[in-house]
C-alpha positions, 0 to 999 in steps of 0.5 A: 500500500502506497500513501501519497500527498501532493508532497509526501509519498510512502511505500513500503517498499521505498525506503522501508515506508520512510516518508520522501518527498514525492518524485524523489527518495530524499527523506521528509525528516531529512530537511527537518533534520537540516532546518533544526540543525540551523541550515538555511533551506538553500543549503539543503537543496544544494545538497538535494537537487531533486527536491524542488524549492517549492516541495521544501518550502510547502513543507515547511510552511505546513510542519515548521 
């Protein structure tokens, strides 16, 4: 089984069900990781290309 949202994709047979950011195997936590950290979003998708700025900023406009 599959969960899907307009940001976040699950499937168990990803990453073991790890939320990531749809279209990519990037981990959601990962960029919530980054921003707790102190890391401005720039840098996280320096080091993430596949993420799209706006699938970063939507999610952290909905859990930061």
């Amino acid at each position: 089984m599959t969960s899907t949202s307009p940001i976040i994709h699950s499937d168990p047979d990803m990453l073991g069900g790890i939320p990531v950011f749809v279209g990519t195997r990037v981990p959601i936590k990962t960029l919530l990781d980054y921003l707790e950290a102190g890391d401005s979003l720039d840098e996280f998708l320096d080091h993430f290309p596949s993420v799209s700025r706006e699938q970063a900023i939507a999610l952290s406009e909905e859990w930061v």
